[in-house]
KOLLO-160930 format. One line per field, with one value per residue: residue in three letters; x, y negated, z negated of N, C-alpha, C in turn. Coordinates in steps of 0.1 Angstrom, whole numbers. Example, Ala and Ser with C-alpha at 12.3 -4.5 7.8 and 13.67 -1.06 7.14 Angstrom:
REM KOLLO-160930
rest: ALA; SER
n.x: 132; 128
n.y: 57; 22
n.z: -78; -71
ca.x: 123; 137
ca.y: 45; 11
ca.z: -78; -71
c.x: 132; 129
c.y: 33; 0
c.z: -78; -79
//
This chain:
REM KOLLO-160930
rest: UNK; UNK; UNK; UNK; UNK; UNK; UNK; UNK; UNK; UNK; UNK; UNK; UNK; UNK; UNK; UNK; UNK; UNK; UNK; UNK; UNK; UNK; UNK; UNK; UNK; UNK; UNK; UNK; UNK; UNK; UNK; UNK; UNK; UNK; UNK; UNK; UNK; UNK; UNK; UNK; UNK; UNK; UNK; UNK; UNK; UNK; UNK; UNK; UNK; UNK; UNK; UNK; UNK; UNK; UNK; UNK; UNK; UNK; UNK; UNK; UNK; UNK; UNK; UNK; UNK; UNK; UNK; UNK; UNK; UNK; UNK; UNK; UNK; UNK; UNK; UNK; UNK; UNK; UNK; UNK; UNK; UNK; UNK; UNK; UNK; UNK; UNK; UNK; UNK; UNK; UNK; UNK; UNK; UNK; UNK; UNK; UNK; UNK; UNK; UNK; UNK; UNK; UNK; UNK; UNK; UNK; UNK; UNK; UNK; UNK; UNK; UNK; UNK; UNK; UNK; UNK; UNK; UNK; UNK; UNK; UNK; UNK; UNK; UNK; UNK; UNK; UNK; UNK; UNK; UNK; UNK; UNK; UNK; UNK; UNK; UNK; UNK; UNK; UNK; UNK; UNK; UNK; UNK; UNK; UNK; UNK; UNK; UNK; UNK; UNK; UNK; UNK; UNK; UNK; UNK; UNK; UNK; UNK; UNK; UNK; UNK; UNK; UNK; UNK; UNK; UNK; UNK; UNK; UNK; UNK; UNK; UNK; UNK; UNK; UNK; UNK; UNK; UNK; UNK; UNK; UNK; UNK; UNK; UNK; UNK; UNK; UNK; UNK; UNK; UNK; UNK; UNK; UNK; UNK; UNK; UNK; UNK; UNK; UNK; UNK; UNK; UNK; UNK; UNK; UNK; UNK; UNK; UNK; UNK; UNK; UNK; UNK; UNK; UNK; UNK; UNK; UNK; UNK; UNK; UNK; UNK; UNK; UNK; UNK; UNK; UNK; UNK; UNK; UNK; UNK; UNK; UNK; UNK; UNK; UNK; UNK; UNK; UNK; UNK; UNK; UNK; UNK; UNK; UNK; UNK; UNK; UNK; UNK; UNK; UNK; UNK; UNK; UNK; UNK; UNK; UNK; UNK; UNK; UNK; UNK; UNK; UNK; UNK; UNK; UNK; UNK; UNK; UNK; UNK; UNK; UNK; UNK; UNK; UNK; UNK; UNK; UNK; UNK; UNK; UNK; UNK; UNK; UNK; UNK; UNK; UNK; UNK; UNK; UNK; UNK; UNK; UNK; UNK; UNK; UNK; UNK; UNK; UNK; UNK; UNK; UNK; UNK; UNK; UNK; UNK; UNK; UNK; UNK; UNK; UNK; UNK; UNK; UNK; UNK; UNK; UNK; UNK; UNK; UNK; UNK; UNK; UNK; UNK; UNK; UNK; UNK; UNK; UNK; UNK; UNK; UNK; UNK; UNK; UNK; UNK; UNK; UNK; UNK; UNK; UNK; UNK; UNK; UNK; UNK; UNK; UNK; UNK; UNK; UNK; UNK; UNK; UNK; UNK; UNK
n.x: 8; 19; 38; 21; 13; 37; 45; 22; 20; 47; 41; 17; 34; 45; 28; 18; 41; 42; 22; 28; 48; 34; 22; 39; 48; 30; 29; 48; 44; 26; 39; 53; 38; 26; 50; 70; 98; 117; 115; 95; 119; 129; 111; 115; 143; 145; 128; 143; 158; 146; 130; 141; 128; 101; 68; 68; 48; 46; 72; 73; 58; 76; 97; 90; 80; 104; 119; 105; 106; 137; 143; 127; 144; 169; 155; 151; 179; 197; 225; 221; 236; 238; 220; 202; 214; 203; 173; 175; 184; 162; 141; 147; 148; 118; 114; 126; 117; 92; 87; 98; 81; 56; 36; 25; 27; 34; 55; 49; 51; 74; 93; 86; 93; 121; 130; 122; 136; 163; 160; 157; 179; 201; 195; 199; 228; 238; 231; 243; 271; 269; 266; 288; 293; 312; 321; 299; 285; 300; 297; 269; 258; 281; 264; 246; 252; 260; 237; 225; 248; 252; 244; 271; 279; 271; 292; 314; 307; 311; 340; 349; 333; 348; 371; 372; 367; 393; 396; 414; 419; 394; 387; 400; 399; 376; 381; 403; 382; 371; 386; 388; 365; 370; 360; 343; 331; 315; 290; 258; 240; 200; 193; 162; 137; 118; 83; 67; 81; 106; 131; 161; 161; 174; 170; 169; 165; 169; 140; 124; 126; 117; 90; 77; 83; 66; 41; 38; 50; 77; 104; 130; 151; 183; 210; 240; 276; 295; 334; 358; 364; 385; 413; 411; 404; 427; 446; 438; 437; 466; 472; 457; 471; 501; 493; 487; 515; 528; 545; 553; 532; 515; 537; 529; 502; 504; 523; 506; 483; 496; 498; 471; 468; 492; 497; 494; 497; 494; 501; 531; 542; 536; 545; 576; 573; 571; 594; 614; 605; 617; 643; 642; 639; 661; 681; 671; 682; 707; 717; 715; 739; 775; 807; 823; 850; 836; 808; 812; 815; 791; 780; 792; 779; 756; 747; 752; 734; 716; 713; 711; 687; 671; 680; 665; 643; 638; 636; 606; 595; 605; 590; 571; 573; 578; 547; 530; 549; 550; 545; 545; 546; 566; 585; 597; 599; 619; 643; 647; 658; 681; 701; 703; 717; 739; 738; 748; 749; 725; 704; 715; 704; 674; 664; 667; 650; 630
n.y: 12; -13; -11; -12; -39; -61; -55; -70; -93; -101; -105; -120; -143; -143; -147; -171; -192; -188; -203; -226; -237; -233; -256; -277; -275; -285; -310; -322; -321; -339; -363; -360; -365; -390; -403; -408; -395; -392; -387; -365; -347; -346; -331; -307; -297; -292; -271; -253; -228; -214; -200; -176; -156; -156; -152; -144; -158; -185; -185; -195; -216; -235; -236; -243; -269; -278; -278; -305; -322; -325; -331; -353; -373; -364; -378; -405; -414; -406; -399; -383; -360; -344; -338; -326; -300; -292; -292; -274; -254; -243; -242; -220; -199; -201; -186; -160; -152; -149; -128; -113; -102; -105; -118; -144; -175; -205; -200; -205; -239; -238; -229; -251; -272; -271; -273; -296; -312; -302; -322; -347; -348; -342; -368; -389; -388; -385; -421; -429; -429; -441; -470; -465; -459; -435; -412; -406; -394; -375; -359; -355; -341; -318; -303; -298; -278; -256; -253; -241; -222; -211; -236; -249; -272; -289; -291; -297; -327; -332; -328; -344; -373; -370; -375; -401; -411; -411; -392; -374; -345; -333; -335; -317; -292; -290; -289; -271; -246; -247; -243; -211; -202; -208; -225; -248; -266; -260; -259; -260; -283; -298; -315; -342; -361; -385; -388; -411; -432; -436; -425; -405; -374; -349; -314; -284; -261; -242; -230; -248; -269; -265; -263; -282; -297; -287; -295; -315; -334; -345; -348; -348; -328; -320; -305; -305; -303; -305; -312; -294; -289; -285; -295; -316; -310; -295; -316; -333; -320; -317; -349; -350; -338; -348; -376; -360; -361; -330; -322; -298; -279; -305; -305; -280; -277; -299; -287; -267; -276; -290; -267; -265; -289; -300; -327; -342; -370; -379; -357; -357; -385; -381; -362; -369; -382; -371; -355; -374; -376; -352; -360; -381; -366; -352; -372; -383; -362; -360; -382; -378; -365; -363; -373; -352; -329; -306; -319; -335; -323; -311; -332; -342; -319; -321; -343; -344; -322; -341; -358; -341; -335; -360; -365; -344; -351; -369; -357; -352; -378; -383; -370; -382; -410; -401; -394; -418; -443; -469; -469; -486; -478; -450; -462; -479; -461; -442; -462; -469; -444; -441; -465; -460; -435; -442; -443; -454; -459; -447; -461; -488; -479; -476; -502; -517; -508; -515
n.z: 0; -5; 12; 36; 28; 28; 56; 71; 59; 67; 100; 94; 91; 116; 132; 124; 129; 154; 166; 151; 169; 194; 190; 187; 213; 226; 219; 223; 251; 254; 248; 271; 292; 288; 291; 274; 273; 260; 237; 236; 247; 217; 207; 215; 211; 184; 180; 198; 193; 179; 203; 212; 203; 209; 221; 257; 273; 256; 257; 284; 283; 272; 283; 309; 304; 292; 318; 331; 313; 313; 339; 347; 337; 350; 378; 371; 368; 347; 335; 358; 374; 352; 341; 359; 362; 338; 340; 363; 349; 330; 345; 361; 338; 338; 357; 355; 330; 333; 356; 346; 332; 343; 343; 355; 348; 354; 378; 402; 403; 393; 409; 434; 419; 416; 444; 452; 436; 443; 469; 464; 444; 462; 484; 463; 459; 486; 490; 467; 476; 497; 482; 473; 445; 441; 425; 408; 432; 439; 416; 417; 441; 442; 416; 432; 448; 431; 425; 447; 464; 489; 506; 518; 523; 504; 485; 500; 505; 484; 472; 489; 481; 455; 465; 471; 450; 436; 418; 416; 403; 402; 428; 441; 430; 444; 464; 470; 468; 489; 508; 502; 505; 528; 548; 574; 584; 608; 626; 640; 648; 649; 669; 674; 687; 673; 685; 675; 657; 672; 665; 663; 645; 626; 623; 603; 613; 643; 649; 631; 646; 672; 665; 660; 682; 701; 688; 694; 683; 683; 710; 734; 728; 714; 707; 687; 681; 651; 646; 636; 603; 590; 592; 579; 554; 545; 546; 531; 505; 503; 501; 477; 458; 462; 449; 423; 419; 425; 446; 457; 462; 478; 500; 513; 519; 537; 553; 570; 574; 601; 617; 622; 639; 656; 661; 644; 627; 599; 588; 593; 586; 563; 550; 556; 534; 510; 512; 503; 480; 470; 468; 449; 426; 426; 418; 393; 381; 382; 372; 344; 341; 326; 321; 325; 340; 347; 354; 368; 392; 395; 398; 424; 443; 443; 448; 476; 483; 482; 503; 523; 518; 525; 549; 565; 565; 588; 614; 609; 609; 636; 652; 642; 658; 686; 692; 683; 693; 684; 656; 625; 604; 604; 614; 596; 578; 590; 597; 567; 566; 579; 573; 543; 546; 557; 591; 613; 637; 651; 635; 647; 671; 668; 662; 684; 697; 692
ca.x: 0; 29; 46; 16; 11; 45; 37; 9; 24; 52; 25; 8; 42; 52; 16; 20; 54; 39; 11; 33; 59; 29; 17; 54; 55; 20; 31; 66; 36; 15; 48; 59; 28; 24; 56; 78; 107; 126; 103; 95; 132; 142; 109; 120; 156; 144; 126; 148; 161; 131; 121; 148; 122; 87; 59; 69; 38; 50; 86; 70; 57; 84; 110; 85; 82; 121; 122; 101; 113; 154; 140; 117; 154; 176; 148; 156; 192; 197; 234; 214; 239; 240; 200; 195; 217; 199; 164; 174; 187; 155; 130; 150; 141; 110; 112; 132; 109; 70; 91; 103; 68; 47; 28; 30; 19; 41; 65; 51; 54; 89; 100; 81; 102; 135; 133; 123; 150; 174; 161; 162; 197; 209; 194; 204; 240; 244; 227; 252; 280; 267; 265; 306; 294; 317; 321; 283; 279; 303; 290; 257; 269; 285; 256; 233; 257; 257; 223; 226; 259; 248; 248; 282; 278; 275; 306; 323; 304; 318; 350; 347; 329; 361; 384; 371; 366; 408; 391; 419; 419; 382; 390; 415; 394; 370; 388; 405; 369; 364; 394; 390; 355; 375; 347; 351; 317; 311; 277; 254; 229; 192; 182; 151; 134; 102; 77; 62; 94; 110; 143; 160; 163; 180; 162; 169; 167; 165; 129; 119; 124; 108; 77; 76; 80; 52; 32; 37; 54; 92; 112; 142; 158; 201; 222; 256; 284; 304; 347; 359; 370; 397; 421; 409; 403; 440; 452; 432; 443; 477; 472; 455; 484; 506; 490; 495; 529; 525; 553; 557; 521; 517; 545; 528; 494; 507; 525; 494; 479; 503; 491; 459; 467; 504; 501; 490; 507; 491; 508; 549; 548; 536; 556; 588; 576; 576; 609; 624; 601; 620; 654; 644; 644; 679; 683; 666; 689; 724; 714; 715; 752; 780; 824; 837; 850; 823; 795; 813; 813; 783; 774; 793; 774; 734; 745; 752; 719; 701; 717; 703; 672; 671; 682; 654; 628; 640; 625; 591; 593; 608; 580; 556; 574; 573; 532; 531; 563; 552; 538; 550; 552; 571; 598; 604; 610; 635; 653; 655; 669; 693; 708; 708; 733; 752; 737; 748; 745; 710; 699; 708; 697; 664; 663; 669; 642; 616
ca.y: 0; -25; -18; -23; -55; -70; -57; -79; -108; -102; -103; -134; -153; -139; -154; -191; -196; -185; -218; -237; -235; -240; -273; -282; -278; -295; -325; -325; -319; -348; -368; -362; -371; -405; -412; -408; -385; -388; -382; -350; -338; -346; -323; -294; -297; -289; -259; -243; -220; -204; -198; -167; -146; -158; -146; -147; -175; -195; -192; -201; -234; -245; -237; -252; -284; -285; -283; -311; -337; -332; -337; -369; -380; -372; -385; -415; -416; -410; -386; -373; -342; -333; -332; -316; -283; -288; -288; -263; -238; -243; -239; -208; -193; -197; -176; -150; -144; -142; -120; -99; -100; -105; -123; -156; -189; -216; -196; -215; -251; -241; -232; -263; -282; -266; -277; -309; -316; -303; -326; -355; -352; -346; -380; -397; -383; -396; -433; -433; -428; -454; -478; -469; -451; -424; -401; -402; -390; -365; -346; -349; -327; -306; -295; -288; -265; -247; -246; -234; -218; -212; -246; -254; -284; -299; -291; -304; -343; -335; -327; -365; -381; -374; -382; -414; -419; -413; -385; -361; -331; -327; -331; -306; -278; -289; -287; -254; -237; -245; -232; -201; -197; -205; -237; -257; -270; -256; -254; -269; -296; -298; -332; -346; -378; -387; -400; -423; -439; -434; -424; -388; -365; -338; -304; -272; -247; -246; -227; -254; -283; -263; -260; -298; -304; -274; -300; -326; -348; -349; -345; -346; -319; -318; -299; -316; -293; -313; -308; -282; -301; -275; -303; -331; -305; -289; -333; -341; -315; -322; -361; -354; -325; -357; -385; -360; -355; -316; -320; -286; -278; -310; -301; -267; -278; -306; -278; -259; -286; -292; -256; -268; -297; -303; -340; -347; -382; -385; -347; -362; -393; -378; -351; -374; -391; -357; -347; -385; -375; -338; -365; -388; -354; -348; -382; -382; -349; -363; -394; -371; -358; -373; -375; -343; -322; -296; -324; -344; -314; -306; -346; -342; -313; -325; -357; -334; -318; -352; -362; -333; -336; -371; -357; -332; -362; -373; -350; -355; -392; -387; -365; -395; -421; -397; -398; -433; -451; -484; -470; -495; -469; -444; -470; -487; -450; -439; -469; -471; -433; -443; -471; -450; -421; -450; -433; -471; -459; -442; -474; -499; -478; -479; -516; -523; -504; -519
ca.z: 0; -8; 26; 45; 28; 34; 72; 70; 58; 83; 111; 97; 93; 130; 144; 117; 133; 171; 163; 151; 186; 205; 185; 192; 227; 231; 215; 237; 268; 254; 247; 285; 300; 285; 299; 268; 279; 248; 224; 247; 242; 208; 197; 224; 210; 177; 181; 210; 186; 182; 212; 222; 198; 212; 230; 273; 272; 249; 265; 300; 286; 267; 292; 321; 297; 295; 329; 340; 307; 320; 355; 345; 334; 367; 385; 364; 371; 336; 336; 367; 374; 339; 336; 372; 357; 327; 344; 370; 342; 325; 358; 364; 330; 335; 371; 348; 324; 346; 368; 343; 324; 356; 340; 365; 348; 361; 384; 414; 403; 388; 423; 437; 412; 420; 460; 455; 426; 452; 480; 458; 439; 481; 485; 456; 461; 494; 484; 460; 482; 503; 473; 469; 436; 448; 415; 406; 443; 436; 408; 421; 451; 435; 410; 443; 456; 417; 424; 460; 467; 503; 512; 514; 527; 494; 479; 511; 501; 464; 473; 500; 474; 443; 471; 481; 437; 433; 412; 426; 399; 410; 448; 444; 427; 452; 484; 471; 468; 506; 515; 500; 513; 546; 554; 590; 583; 618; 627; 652; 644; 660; 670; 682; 693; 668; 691; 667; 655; 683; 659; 661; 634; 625; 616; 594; 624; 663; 651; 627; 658; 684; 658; 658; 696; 704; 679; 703; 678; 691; 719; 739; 718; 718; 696; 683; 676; 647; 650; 622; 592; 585; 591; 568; 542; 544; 546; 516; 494; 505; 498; 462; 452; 464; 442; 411; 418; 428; 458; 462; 472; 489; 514; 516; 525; 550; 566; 571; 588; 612; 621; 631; 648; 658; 665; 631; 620; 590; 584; 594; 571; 545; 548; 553; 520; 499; 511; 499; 466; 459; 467; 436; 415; 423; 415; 380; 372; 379; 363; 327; 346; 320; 330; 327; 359; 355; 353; 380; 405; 397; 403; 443; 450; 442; 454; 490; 484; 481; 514; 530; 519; 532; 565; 565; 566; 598; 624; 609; 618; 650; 659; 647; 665; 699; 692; 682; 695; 680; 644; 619; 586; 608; 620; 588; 571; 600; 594; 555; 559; 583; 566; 533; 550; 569; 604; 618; 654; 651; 633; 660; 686; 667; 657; 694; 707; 687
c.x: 9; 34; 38; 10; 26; 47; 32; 11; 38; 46; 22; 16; 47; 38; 17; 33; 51; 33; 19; 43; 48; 21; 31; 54; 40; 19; 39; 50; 34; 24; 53; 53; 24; 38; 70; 87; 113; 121; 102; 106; 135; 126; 116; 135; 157; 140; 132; 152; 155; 125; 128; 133; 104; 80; 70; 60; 37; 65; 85; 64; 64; 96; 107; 85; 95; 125; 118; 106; 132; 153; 136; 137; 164; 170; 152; 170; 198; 206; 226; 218; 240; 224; 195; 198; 209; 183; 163; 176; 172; 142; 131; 147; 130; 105; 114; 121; 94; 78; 91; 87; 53; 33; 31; 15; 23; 52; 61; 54; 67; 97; 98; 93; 118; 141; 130; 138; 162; 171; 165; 176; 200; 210; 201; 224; 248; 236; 240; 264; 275; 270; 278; 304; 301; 316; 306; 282; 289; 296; 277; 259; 273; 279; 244; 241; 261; 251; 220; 239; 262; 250; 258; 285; 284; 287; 310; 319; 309; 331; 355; 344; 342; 369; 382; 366; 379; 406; 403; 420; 406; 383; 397; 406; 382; 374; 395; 394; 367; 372; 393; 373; 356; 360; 355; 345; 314; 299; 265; 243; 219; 188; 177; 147; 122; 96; 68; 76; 105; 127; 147; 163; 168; 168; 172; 176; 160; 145; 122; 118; 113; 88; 73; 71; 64; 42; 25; 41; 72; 93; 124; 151; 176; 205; 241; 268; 297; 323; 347; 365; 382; 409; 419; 406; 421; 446; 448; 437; 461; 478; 466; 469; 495; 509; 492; 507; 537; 530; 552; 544; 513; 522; 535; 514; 496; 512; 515; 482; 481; 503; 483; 461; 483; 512; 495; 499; 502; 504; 525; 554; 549; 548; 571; 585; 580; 588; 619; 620; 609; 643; 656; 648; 655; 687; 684; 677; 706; 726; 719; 732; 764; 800; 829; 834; 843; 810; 796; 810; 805; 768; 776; 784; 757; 738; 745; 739; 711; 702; 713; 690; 664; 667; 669; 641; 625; 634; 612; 588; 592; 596; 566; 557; 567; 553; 528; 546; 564; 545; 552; 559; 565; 585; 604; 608; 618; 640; 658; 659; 680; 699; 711; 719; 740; 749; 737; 741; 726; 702; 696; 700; 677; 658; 660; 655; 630; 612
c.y: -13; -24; -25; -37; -64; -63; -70; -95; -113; -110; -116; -145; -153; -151; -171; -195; -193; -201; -226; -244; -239; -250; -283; -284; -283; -307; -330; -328; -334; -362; -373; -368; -383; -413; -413; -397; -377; -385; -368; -341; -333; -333; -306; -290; -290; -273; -247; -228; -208; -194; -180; -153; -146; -155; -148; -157; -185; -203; -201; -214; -240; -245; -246; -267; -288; -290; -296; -324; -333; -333; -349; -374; -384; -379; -397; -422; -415; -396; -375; -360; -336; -322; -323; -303; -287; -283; -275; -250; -236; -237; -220; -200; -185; -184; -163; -144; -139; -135; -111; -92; -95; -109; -139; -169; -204; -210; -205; -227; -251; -238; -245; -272; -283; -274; -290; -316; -314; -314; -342; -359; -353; -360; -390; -393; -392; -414; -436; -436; -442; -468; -475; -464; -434; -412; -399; -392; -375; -351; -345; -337; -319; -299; -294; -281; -257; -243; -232; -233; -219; -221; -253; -268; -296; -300; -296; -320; -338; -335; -340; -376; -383; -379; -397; -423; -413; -403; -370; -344; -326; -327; -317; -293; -280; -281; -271; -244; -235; -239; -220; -194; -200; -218; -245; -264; -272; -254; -267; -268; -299; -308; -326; -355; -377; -397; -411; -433; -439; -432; -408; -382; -353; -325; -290; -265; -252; -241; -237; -266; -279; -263; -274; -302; -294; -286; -311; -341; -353; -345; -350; -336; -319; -312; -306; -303; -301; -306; -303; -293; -294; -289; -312; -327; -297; -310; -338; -335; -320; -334; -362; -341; -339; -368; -374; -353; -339; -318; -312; -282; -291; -308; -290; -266; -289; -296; -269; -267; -288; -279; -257; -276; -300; -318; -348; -359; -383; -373; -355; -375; -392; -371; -356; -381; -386; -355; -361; -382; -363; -349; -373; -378; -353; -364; -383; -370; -355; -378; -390; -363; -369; -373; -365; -334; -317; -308; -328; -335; -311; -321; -345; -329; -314; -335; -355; -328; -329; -357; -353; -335; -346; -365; -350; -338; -366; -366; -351; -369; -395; -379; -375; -401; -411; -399; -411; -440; -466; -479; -476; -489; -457; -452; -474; -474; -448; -450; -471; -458; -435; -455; -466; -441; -432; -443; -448; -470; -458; -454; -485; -497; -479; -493; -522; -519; -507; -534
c.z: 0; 6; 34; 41; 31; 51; 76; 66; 68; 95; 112; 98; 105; 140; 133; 125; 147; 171; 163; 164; 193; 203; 189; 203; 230; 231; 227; 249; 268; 259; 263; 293; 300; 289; 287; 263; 265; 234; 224; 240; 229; 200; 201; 218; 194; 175; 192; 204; 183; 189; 219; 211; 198; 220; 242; 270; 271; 258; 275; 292; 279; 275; 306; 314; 295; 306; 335; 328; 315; 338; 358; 344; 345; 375; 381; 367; 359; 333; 345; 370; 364; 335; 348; 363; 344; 332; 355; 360; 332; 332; 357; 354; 329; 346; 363; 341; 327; 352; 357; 333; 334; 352; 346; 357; 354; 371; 397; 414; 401; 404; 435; 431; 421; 436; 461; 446; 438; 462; 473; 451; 457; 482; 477; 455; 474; 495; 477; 466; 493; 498; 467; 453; 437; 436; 406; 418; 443; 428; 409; 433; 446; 424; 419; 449; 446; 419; 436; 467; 484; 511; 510; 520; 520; 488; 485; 503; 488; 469; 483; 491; 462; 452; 472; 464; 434; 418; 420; 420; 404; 422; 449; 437; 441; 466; 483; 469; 482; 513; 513; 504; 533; 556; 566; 590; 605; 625; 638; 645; 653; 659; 679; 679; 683; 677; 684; 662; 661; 677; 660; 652; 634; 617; 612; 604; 637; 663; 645; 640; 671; 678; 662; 672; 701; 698; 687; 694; 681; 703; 725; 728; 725; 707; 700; 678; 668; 648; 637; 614; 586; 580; 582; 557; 539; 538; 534; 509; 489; 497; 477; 453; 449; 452; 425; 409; 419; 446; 465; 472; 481; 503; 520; 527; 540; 560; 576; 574; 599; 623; 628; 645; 647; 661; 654; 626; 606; 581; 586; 587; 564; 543; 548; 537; 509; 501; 504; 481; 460; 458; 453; 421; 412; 416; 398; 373; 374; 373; 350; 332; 335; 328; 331; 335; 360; 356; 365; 394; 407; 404; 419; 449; 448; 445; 477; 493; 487; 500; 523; 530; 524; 543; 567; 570; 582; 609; 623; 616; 628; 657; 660; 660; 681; 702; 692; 685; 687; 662; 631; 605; 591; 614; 608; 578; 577; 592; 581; 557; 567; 577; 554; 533; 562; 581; 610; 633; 657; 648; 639; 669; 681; 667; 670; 702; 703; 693
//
């Protein structure tokens, strides 16, 4: 008789503590509905705890009511990529648990949600980037291709958007994600003409555009075949490896550009700049070199190394100049390396020919 009364009182504190969760998340509802987000949150925040041991029911509306207050927020602009993953991991929940329950109360709105949240961050991503907010527009990008891996698209504008915010440890995890999924952003683009606005637009799929023209609302259909981006993602990595002082893999990826495209100038200055940067090293180390014979021999032969490595610069240049004969950064490096190693002749003959 005693067990089945603390059963029983079990039971009744299992169903007082279910009530109370869903007086909680009615309030949060009522809270969100009137417009007051944060109200919404801070009760959701309290009782989250709760929730890993609650009805499916319950879960589904307190995980759908998460979802749509940290969405009211990105929508907002308010740490928008932080709240998107916060609303997307919350949407997703609630897919998780009607699926695994099959009991479907909000699973359609939360997928509703989910595609517009994506089309919106997209938007406000590139806005941002327009508006030269470049590291907003980054991490927005970059948590719609979290969301949708698939569309690698996005990562590419994250990995454009930190470069173009001097954001280079993120460029650089960026840009090595694309390499290693081997991206060209290769893919052909379906315009067509809106005959009301007489502007053309790009669509999804060659089947989504022909649906439209059949409709009789576009036409002239073209497809665009953009140039691989291989190169400007090898040159960027290069250039942010560069800026934090990561020579080695700088050189490595410039070389591996020059792969692609062999008339690459942006690849042969840089690359003469890196090889003047592994000269300062030698520089910096016989600097700490003090008078006696072994320091000093050890001073004439890295001071021989540096002079090589100099040397070494010079064919990248000369391959600019041949491309550009009149480029201004590629003349004035030749010449400070030839006046550096006394190459007097090489010097005039260049001086003269400019």
């Amino acid at each position: 008789m005693k067990k089945n009364f603390k059963i029983l009182l079990l039971l009744l504190s299992i169903s007082i503590g279910v009530y109370a969760q869903k007086e909680e998340i009615k309030e949060a509802q009522s809270y969100y509905s009137k417009g007051k987000t944060q109200e919404a949150l801070a009760i959701l925040k309290k009782i989250e705890y709760l929730i890993v041991n609650a009805p499916v029911e319950v879960k589904s509306d307190f995980y759908f009511t998460k979802g749509n207050v940290y969405k009211d927020l990105a929508s907002k602009n308010v740490d928008a990529a932080a709240n998107f993953a916060l609303a997307v991991g919350a949407y997703q929940d609630v897919l998780l648990y009607e699926n695994d329950s099959q009991i479907y109360k909000y699973a359609f709105k939360a997928s509703l949600a989910l595609k517009e949240m994506k089309s919106k961050l997209v938007d406000g991503a590139y806005n941002d980037f327009k508006a030269e907010k470049f590291k907003e527009s980054a991490d927005k990008s970059y948590e719609v291709y979290l969301f949708d891996k698939k569309d690698v698209r996005n990562l590419f504008n994250a990995a454009s958007a930190a470069f173009a915010a001097k954001e280079y440890k993120s460029a650089i995890k960026y840009f090595e994600e694309l390499k290693r999924l081997n991206y060209t952003g290769e893919v052909v683009i379906f315009y067509a003409t809106n005959k009301k606005t007489k502007q053309e637009e790009a669509f999804i799929s060659m089947s989504a555009r022909e649906a439209s023209i059949q409709e009789g609302l576009y036409e002239k259909p073209r497809n665009v075949n953009p140039p691989s981006k291989k190169e400007e993602i090898l040159t960027s990595l290069a250039f942010c490896y560069m800026e934090t002082n990561d020579y080695c893999s700088a050189e490595k990826y410039y070389e591996d550009a020059l792969q692609v495209n062999q008339n690459c100038m942006t690849c042969f200055i840089n690359l003469a700049y890196v090889k003047i940067q592994f000269k300062k090293e030698l520089q910096d180390l016989m600097g700490t070199l003090g008078n006696s014979p072994g320091e000093m021999q050890q001073y004439d032969k890295l001071d021989a190394q540096k002079d090589e490595i100099v040397k070494s610069a010079i064919p990248y240049l000369k391959k600019a100049l041949n491309i550009e004969p009149k480029n201004e950064s590629a003349t004035k490096s030749l010449l400070g390396i030839y006046r550096s190693l006394n190459m007097t002749g090489e010097y005039n003959a260049l001086k003269n020919s400019m």
